[in-house]
C-alpha positions as CSV (number, residue, x, y, z in Angstrom):
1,X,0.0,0.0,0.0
2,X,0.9,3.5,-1.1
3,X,1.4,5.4,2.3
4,X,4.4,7.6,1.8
5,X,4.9,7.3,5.7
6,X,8.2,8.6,6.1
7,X,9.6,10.5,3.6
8,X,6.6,12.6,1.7
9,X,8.5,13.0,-1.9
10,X,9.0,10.1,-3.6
11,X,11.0,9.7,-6.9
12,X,10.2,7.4,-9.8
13,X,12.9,7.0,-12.1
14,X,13.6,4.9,-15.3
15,X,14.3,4.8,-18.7
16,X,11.3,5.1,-21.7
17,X,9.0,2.3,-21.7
18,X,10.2,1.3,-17.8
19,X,6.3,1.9,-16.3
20,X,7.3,5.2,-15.0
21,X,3.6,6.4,-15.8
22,X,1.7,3.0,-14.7
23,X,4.0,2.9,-11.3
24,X,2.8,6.7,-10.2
25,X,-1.0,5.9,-11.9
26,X,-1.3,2.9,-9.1
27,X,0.3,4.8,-6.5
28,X,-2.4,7.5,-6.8
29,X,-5.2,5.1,-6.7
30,X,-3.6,3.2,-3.7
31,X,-2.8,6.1,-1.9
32,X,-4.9,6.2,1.4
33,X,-6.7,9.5,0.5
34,X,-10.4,11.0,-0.3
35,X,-8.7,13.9,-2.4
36,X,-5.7,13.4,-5.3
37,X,-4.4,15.7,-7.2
38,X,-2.7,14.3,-10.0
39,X,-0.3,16.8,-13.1
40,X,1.7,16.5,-16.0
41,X,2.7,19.3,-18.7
42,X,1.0,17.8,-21.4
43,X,-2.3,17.6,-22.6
44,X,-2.4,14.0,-24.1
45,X,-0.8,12.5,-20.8
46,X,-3.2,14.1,-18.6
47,X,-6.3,13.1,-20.7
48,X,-5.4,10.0,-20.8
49,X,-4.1,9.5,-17.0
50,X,-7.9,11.2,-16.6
51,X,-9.8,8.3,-18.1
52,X,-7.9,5.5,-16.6
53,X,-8.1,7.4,-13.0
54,X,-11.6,7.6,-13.0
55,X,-11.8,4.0,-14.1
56,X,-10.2,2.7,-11.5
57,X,-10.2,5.2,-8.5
58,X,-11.7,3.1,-5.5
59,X,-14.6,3.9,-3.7
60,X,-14.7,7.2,-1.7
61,X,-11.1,8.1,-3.4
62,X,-11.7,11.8,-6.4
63,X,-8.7,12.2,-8.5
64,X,-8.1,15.6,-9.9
65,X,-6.1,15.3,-13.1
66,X,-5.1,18.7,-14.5
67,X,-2.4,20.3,-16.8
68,X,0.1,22.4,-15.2
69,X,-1.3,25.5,-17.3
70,X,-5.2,24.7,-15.9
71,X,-3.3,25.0,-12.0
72,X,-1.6,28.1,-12.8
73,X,-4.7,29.6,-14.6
74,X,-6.6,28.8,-11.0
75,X,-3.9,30.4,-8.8
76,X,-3.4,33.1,-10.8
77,X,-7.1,34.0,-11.2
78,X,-6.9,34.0,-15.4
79,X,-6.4,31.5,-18.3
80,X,-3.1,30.7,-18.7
81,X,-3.0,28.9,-22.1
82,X,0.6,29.4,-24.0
83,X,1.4,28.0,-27.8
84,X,3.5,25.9,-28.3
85,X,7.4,26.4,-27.5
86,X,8.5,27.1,-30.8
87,X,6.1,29.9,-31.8
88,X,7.2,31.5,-28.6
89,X,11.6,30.9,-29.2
90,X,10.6,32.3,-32.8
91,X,9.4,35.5,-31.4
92,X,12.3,35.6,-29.1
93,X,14.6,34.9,-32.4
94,X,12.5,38.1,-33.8
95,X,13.8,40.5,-30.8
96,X,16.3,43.4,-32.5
97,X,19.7,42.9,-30.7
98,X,21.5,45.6,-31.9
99,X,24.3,44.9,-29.5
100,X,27.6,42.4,-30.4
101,X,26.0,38.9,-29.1
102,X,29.9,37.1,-29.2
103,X,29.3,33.6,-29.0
104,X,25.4,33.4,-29.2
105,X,25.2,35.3,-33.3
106,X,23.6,33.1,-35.3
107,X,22.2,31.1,-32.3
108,X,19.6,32.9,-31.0
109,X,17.7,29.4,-30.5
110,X,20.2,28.2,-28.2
111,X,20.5,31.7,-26.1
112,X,16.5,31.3,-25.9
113,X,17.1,28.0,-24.5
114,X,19.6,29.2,-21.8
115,X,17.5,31.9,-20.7
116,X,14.7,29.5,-20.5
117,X,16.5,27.4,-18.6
118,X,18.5,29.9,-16.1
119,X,17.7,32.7,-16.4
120,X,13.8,32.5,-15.8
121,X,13.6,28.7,-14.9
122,X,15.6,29.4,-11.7
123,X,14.1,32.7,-10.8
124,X,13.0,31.8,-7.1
125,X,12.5,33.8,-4.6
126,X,15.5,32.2,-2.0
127,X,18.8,31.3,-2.6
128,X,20.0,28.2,-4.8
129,X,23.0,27.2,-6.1
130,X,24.1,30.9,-6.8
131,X,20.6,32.1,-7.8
132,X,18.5,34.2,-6.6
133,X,15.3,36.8,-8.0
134,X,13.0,39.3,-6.7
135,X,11.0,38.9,-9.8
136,X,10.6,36.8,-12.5
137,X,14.0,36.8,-13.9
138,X,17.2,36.4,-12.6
139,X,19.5,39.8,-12.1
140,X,21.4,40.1,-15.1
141,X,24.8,40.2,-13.0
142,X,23.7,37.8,-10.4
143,X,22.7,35.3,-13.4
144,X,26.7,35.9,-15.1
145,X,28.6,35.3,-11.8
146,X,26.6,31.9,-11.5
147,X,27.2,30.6,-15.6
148,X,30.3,32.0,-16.2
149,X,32.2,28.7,-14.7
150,X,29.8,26.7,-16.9
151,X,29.5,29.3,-20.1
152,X,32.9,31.3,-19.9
153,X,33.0,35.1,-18.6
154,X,32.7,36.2,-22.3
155,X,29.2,33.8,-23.1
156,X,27.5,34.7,-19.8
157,X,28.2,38.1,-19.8
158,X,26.9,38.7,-23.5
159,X,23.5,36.6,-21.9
160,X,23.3,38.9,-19.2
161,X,23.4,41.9,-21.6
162,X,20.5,40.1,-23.5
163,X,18.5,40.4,-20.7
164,X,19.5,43.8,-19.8
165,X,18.6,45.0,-23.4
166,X,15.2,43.9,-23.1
167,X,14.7,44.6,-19.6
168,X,15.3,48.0,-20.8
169,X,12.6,47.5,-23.9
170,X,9.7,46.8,-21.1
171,X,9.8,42.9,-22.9
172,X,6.8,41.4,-22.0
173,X,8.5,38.4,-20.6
174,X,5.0,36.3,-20.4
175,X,4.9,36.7,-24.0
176,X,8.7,35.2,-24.4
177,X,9.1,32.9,-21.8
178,X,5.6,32.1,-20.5
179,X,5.7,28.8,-18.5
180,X,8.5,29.5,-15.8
181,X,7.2,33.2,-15.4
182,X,3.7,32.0,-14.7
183,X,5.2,29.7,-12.6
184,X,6.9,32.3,-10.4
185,X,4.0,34.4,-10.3
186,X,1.8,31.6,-8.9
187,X,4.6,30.8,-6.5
188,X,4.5,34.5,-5.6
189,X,0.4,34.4,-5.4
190,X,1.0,31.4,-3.1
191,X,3.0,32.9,-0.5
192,X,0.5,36.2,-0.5
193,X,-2.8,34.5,-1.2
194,X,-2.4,31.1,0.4
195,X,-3.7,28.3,-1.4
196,X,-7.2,28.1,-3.7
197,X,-9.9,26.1,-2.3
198,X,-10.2,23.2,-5.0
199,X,-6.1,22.1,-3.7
200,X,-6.3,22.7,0.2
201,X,-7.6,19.1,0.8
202,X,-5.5,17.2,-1.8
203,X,-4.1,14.2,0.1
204,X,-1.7,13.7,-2.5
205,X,0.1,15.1,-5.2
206,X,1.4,13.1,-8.1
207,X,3.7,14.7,-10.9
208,X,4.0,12.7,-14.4
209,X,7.0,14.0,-16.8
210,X,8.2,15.8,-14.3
211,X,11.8,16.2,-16.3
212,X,10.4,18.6,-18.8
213,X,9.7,21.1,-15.5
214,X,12.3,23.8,-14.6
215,X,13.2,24.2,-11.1
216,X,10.5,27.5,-10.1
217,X,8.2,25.5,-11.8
218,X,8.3,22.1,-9.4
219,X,8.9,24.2,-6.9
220,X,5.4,25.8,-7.4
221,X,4.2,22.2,-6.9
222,X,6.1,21.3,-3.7
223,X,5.0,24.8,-2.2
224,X,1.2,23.7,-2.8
225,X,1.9,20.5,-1.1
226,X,4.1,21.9,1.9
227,X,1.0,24.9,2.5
228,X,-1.4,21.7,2.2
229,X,0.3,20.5,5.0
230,X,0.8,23.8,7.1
231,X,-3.0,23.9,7.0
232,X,-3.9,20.6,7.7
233,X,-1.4,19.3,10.1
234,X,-0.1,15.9,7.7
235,X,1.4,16.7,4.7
236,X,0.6,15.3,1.6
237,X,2.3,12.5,-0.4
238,X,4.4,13.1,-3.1
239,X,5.3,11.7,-6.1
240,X,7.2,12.6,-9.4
241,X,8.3,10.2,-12.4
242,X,10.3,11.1,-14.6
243,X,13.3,10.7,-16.9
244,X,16.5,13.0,-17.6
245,X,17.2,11.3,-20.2
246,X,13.8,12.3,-22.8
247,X,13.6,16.2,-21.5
248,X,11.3,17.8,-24.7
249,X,11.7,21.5,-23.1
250,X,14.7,23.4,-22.4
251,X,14.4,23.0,-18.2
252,X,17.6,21.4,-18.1
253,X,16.5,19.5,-15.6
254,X,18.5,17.9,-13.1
255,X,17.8,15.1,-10.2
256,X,19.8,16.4,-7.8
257,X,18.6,19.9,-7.5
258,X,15.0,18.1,-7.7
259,X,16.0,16.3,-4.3
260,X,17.8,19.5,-3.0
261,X,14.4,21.6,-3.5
262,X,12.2,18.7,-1.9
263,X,14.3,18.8,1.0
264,X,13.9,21.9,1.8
265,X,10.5,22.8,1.1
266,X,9.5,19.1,1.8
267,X,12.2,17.6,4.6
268,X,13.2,14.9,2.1
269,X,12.8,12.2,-0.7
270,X,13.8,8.9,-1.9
271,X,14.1,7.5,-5.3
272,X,12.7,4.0,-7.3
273,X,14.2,3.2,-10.1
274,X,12.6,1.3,-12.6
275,X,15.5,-0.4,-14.6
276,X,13.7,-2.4,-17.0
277,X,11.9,-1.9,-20.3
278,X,8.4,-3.6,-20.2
279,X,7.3,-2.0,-23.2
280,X,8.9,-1.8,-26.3
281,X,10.0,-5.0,-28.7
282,X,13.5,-6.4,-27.6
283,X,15.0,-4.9,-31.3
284,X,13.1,-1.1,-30.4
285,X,14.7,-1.0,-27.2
286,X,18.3,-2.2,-28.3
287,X,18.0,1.1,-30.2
288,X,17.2,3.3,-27.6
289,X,19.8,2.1,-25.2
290,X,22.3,2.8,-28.1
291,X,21.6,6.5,-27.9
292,X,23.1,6.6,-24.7
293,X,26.9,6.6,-26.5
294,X,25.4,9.6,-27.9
295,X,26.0,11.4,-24.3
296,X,29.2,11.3,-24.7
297,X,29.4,14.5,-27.1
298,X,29.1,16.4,-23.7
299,X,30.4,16.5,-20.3
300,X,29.3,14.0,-17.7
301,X,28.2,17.3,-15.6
302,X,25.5,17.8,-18.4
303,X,25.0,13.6,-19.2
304,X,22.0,12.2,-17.8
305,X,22.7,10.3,-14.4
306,X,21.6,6.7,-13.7
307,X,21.6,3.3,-15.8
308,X,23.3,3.9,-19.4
309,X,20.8,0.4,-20.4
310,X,17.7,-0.3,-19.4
311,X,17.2,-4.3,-19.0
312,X,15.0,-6.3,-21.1
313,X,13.1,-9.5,-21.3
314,X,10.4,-8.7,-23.6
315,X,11.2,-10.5,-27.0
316,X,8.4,-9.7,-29.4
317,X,9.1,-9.2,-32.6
318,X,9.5,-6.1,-34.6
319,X,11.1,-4.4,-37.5
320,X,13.8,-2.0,-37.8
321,X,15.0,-0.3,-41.2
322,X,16.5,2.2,-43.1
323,X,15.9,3.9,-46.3
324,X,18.4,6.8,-47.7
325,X,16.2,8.2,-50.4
326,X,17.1,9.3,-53.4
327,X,15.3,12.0,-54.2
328,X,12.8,15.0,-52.5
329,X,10.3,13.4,-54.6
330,X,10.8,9.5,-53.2
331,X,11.2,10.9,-49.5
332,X,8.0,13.0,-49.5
333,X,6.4,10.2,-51.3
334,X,7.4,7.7,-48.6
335,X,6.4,9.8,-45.5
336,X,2.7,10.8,-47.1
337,X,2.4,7.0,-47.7
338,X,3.6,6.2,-44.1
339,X,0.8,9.0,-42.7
340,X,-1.4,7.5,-44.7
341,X,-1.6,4.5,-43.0
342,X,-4.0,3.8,-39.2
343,X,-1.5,3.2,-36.7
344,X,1.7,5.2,-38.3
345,X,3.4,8.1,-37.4
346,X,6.3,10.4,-38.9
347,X,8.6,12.5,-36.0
348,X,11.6,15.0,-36.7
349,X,13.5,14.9,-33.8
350,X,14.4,18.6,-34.2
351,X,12.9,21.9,-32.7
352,X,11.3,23.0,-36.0
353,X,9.7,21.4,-38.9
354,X,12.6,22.0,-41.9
355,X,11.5,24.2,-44.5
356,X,11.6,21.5,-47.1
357,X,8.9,19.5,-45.6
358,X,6.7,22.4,-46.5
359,X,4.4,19.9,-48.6
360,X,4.2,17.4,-46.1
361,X,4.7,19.3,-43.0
362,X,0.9,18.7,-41.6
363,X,1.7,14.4,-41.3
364,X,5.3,15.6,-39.3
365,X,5.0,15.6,-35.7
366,X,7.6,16.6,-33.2
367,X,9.1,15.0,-30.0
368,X,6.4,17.1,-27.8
369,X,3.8,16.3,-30.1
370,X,4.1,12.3,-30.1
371,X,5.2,12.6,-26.2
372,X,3.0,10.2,-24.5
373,X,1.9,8.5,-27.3
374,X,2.2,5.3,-29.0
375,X,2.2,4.0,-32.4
376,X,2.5,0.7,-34.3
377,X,4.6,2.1,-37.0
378,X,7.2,5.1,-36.4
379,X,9.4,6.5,-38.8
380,X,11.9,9.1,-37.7
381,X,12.8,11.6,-40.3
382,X,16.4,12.9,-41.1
383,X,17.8,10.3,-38.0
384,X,21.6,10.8,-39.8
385,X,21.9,14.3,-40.0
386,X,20.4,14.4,-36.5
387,X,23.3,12.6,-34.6
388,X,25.9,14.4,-36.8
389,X,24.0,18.1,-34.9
390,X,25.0,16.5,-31.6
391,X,28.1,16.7,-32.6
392,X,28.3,18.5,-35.9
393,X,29.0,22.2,-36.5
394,X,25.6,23.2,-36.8
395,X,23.7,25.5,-34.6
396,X,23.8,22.4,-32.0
397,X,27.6,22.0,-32.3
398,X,29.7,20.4,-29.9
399,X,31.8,22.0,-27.7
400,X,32.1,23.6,-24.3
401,X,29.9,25.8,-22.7
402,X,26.7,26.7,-24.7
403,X,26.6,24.4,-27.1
404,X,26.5,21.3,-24.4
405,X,22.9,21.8,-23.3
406,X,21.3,21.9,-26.9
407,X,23.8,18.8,-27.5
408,X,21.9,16.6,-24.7
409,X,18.3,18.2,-25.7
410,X,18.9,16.8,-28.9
411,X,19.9,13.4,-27.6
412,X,17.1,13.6,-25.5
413,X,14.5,14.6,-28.4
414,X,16.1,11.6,-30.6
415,X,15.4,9.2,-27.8
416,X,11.2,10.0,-27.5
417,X,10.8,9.6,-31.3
418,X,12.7,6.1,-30.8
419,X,10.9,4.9,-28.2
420,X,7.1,5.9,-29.5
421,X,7.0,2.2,-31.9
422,X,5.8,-0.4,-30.5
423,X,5.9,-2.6,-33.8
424,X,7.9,-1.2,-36.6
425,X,10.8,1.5,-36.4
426,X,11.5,3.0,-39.7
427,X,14.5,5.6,-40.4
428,X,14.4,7.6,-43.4
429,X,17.2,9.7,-44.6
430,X,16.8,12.2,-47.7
431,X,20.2,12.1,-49.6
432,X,22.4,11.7,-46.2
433,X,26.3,11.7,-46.7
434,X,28.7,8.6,-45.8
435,X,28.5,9.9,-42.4
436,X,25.2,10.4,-41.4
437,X,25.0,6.6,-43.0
438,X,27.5,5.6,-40.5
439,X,25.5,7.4,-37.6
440,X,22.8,5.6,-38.1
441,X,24.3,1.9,-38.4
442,X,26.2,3.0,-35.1
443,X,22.8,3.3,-33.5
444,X,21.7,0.0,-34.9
445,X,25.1,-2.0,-33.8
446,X,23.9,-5.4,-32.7
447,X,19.8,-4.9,-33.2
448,X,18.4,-7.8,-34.2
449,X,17.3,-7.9,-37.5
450,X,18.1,-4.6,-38.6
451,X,18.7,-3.8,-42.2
452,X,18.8,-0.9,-44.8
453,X,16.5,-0.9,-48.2
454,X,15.7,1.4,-50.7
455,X,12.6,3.7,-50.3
456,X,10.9,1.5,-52.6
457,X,11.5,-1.3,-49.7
458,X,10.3,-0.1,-47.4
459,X,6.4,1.4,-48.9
460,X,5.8,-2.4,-49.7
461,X,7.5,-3.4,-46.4
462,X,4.5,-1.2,-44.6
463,X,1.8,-1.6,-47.3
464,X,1.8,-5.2,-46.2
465,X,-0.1,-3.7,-42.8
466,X,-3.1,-4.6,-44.6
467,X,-6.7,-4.8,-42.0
468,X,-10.1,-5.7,-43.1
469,X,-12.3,-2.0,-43.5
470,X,-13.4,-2.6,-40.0
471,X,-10.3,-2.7,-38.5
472,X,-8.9,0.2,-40.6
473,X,-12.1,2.1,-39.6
474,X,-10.9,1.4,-35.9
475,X,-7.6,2.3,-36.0
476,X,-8.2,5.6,-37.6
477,X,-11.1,6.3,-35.0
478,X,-8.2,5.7,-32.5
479,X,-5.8,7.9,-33.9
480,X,-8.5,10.8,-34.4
481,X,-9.4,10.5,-30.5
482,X,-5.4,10.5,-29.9
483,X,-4.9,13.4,-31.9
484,X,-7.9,15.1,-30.7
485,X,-6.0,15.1,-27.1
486,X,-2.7,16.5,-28.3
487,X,-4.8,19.2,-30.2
488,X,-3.5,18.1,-33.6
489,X,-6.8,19.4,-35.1
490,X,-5.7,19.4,-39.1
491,X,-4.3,15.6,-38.6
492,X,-7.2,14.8,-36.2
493,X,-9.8,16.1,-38.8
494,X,-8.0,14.3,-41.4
495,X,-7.8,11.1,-39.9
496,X,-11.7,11.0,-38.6
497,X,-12.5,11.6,-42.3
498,X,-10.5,8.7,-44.1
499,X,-12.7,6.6,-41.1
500,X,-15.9,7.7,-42.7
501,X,-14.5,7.4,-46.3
502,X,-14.0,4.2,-45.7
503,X,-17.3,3.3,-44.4
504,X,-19.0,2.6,-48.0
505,X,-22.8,1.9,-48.1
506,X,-23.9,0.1,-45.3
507,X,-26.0,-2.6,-47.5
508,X,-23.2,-3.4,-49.5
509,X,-21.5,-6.5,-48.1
510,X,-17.8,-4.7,-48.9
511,X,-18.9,-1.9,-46.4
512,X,-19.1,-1.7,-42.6
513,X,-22.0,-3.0,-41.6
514,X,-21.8,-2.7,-38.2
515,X,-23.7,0.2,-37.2
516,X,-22.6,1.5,-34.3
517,X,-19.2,1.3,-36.0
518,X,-20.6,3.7,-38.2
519,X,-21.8,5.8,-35.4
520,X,-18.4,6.2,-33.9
521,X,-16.6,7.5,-37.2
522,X,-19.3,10.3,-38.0
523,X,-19.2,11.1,-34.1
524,X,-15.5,11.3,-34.6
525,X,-15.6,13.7,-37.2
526,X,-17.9,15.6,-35.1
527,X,-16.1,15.8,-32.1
528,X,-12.9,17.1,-34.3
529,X,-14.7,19.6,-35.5
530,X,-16.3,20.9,-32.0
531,X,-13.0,21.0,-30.4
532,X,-11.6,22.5,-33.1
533,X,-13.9,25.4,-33.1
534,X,-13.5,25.3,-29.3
535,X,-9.8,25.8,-29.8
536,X,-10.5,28.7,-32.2
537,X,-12.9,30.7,-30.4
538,X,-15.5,32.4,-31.3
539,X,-15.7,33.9,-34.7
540,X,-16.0,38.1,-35.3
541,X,-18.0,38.9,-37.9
542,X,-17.0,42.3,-39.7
């Protein structure tokens, strides 16, 4: 039984596909308690950990699951609904800096992340590790004194003046960086206001994803639960799962300032580790324990702590393969005819979609977007060049300071989009070098049954996924409602339609004739469209 007697954080660690989720979903339910209060960043996770919470919840036991964004919309008294993190590090690349940036020209996604990260992610209100704020971002010279030993004088002090400069502009800092300084606001509201009704009697407090948090942020969360416990006598439980290894925001998150926090706003923790992959194919995993070598492009300061491997007993079969195509024309062919298919998926494990997936940029989903997710069939786009970023010469170069936290994002990024399949991993290049070839057959080393083929290859390898027109009705029912949760509302809409298309006339015996079958595709098209317009607001007519 879930009791938490001792020690009220409790840490759930592991590798993807290690029951990280699962573990902290039972230890909600079996947690002696009449009120839980159960978060995670994303969307998906959370409507998903909502259904199988309510499904289960015992007798007497009301579980709470929320976004992040819905708790700080409630403490703050007003929504607090950001877009997505690139729209938001593309206005931030849009800022005039007029001054000599040094280091950061040319990589103003990287000094976005750093800020992120340090600068606002570490605002708190009390001293750590060198950091300190009155407001929601560090002081520009406190901030230099505490990365110059990781940056260099010259990088930090060129990221201070950032700051500065649009200090000095009024920068609507919500606007730039809007999760960590909603997060010190609420954290602010807290210790003024006290806490809102609808938390005061949470009995516990669980945490999923907790990794893609920045320190003011999970601080937020241990300060609801230590006031929970200054009002009612007991503290709560808590609990967090996570992995530093598949961080999908730039928190640069770290364990061991998670444990220093929880100590002192909680009086201590202890950590599980789950060491053993109970999800993915034997071949699947192989391939995400190889990106682990991949850490060693930066310093072990930076490198994910904990087991390089997670352990394995699960042997079902599945596919890995990998097509260098030829041309733009047999690449975007491919990935539309991969998309096409129930049960697929295409990721780029970058930040951005790359220009030249303009005509099929709709079907490409990124690491935050398939987070949570999984799929029969993945194919990871551009795998080569990604691994030569790590450490290439790009914007995500190698080397010291700087460039070492976008290095391990990217490693970070690579291993979600690995780890989504649970049948079929496909790698597609377009027109990759000799060594971007070679990066990829090092991440392969030793999987069973890997092998390259042409683009041609690998269509009729996944064409053979061939389903009855019920069961391809199903499946892309499934994927609409999937989609639906991670607000995909183009693929969701998409998807609910090639359901319906495939319906046919109910009286002819090559349709579906199961009517309530039926039912469920035009309600899915339905429901796409409601939350869409939902999403969208109300329309102004002019």
């Amino acid at each position: 039984c879930t009791r938490f007697p001792s020690r009220p954080v409790r840490q759930f660690r592991g590798h993807p596909g290690s029951g990280k989720t699962t573990t902290l979903w039972l230890s909600a339910l079996w947690l002696e308690a009449t009120e839980v209060l159960y978060l995670t960043r994303h969307r998906g996770l959370a409507d998903s950990a909502r259904e199988y919470l309510r499904t289960f919840a015992p007798r007497g036991t009301s579980v709470r699951v929320e976004t992040l964004d819905s708790v700080l919309s409630e403490i703050l008294g007003h929504p607090h609904a950001p877009q997505s993190l690139s729209h938001h590090r593309e206005r931030f690349r849009r800022e005039p800096l007029y001054e000599d940036t040094g280091i950061w020209r040319g990589k103003a996604g990287l000094l976005y992340d750093e800020l992120y990260a340090y600068a606002f992610g570490r605002a708190l209100p009390f001293d750590f590790r060198g950091l300190r704020s009155e407001d929601v971002v560090v002081d520009p010279d406190t901030y230099a004194a505490a990365r110059a030993p990781v940056l260099g004088a010259d990088a930090a002090d060129r990221a201070a003046t950032v700051i500065r400069t649009l200090s000095n502009r009024d920068a609507d800092w919500s606007e730039l960086f809007p999760q960590p300084v909603a997060a010190r606001r609420a954290l602010d509201a807290l210790n003024e206001s006290g806490l809102p009704p609808s938390i005061a009697n949470a009995g516990g407090i669980f945490v999923d994803e907790v990794q893609d948090l920045t320190p003011v942020e999970y601080s937020l969360v241990l300060r609801l639960a230590a006031l929970i416990g200054e009002d009612a006598g007991t503290r709560p439980a808590v609990g967090v799962a996570g992995d530093e290894a598949q961080v999908v925001t730039p928190s640069a998150f770290d364990w061991g300032e998670f444990g220093e926090l929880a100590n002192r706003q909680l009086g201590g923790s202890q950590e599980h580790v789950l060491p053993q992959n109970v999800r993915s194919p034997y071949a699947i995993a192989q391939v995400v324990n190889n990106t682990w070598d991949l850490y060693r492009s930066v310093s072990k300061g930076i490198r994910p702590t904990g087991y390089a491997r997670a352990r394995h007993e699960y042997h079902t079969t599945a596919h890995v393969m990998y097509a260098n195509c030829e041309t733009a024309e047999e690449f975007a062919g491919l990935v539309a005819h991969i998309t096409d298919l129930p049960g697929s998926a295409a990721v780029y494990a970058g930040y951005e979609i790359p220009r030249e997936y303009a005509a099929f940029r709709e079907v490409v989903m990124l690491p935050e977007d398939i987070k949570g997710l999984e799929r029969q069939t993945v194919a990871v786009l551009a795998p080569g060049a990604h691994i030569a970023d790590v450490a290439g010469e790009g914007e995500g170069a190698r080397g010291d300071g700087p460039e070492e936290l976008w290095s391990k994002l990217l490693v970070d990024r690579l291993r979600v989009c690995l780890s989504r399949a649970t049948e079929d991993l496909l790698l597609i290049d377009l027109q990759a070098g000799d060594e971007a070839v070679e990066n990829v057959r090092k991440l392969c080393d030793g999987v069973a049954g890997f092998h390259q083929a042409t683009a041609a290859e690998m269509e009729a390898f996944v064409t053979h996924h061939r389903y009855d027109a019920e069961e391809l009705v199903q499946r892309y029912i499934s994927d609409a409602r999937s989609l639906i949760q991670q607000d995909q509302w183009a693929a969701a809409s998409r998807t609910a339609r090639r359901a319906v298309e495939l319906l046919g006339d109910a009286a002819d015996p090559g349709g579906v004739t199961d009517a309530s079958l039926r039912r469920e595709a035009y309600a899915a098209v339905g429901a796409t469209a409601f939350h869409r317009a939902c999403a969208q607001g109300p329309r102004v007519e002019g």
